[in-house]
C-alpha positions as CSV (number, residue, x, y, z in Angstrom):
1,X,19.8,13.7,31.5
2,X,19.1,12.3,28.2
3,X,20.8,9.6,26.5
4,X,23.2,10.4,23.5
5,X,22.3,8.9,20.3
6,X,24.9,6.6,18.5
7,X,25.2,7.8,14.7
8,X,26.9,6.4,12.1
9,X,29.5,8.5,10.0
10,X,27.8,9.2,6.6
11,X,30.8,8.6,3.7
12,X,30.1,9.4,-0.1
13,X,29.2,6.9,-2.9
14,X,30.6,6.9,-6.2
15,X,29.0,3.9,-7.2
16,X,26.8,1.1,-5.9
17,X,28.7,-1.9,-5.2
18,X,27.6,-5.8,-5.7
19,X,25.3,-6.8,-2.9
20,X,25.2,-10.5,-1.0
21,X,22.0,-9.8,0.8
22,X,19.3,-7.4,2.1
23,X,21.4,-6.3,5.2
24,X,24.0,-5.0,3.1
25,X,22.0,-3.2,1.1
26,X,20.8,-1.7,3.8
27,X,24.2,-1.5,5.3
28,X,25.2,0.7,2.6
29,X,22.4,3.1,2.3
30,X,22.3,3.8,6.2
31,X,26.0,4.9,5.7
32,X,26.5,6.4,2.7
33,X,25.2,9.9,0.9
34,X,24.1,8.7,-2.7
35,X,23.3,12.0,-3.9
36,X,26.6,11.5,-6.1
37,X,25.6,8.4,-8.1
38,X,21.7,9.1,-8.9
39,X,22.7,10.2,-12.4
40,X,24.7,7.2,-13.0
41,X,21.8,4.8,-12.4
42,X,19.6,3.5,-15.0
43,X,16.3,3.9,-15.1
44,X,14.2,0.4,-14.0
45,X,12.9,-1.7,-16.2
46,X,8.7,-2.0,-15.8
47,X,7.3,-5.2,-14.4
48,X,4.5,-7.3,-15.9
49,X,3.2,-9.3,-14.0
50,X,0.3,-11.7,-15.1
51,X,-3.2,-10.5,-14.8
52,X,-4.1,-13.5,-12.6
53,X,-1.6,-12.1,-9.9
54,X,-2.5,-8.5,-10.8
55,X,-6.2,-9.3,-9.8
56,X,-5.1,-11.3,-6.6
57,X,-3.0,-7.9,-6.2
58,X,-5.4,-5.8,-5.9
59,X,-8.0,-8.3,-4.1
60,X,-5.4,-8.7,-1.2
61,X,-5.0,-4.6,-1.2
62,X,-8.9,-3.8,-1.5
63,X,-9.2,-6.5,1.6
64,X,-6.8,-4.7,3.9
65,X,-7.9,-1.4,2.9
66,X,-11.5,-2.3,3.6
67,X,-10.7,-3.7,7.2
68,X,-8.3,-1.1,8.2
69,X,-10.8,2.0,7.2
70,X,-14.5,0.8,7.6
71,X,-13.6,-2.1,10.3
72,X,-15.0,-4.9,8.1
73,X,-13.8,-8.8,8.7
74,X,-12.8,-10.8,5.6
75,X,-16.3,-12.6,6.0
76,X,-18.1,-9.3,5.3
77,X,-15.4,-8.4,2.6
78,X,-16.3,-11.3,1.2
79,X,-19.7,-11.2,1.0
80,X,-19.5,-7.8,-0.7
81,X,-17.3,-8.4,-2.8
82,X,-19.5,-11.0,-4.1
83,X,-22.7,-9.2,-4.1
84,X,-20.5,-6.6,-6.1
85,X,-19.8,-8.8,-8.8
86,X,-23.2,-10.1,-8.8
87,X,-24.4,-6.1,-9.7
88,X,-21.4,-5.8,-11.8
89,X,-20.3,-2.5,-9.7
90,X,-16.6,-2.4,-7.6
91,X,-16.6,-3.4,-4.1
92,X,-15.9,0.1,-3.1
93,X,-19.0,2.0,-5.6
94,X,-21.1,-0.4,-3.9
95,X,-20.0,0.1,-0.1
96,X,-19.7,3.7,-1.1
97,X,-23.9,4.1,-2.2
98,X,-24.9,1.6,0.7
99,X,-23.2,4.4,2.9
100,X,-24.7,7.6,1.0
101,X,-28.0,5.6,1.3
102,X,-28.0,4.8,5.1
103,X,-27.1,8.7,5.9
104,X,-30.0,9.8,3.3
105,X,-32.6,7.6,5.3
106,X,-31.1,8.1,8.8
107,X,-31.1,11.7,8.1
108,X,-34.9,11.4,7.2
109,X,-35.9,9.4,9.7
110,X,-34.6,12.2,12.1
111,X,-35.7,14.5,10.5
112,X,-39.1,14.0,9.3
């Protein structure tokens, strides 16, 4: 037979209370039904960051994407990142045509 799964009761929020740490928080939100208090909250102020961190932002992200969907290692990320710059293009426009033109000369090559 299968095993019953523990639950926690679910109680209502009226308000969010002062937090101590992470676990708490998460405490709170595993046990509670917030649906009463999402009127009452304000609406988050927007972060600025520096541009600096922005840019190593968005390095870090294109990196990780890069690996994870074309299989590249950081040295190859790397090096086309850099040739990007060099051509003044984005990393991905430039992985993007070196693609389109591999499958338009593979496709001649088998095909006459």
């Amino acid at each position: 037979m299968g095993r019953k799964l523990m639950t926690k009761a679910i109680g209502a929020a009226n308000s969010t209370p002062k937090f101590t740490d992470d676990e708490a928080v998460a405490e709170f939100f595993e046990t509670h039904d917030t649906s009463r208090i999402w009127k009452q909250m304000k609406p988050a102020k927007p972060l600025s960051l520096p541009s600096k961190q922005v840019q190593t932002m968005r390095e870090r992200y294109v990196q990780r994407k890069l690996s994870q969907i074309l299989g590249l290692n950081a040295r190859e990320v790397t090096r086309s990142r850099s040739i990007a710059r060099r051509k003044s293009v984005a990393v991905e426009a430039l992985l993007r045509n070196w693609i389109v033109e591999g499958i338009r000369r593979e496709s001649r090559a088998k095909y006459g």
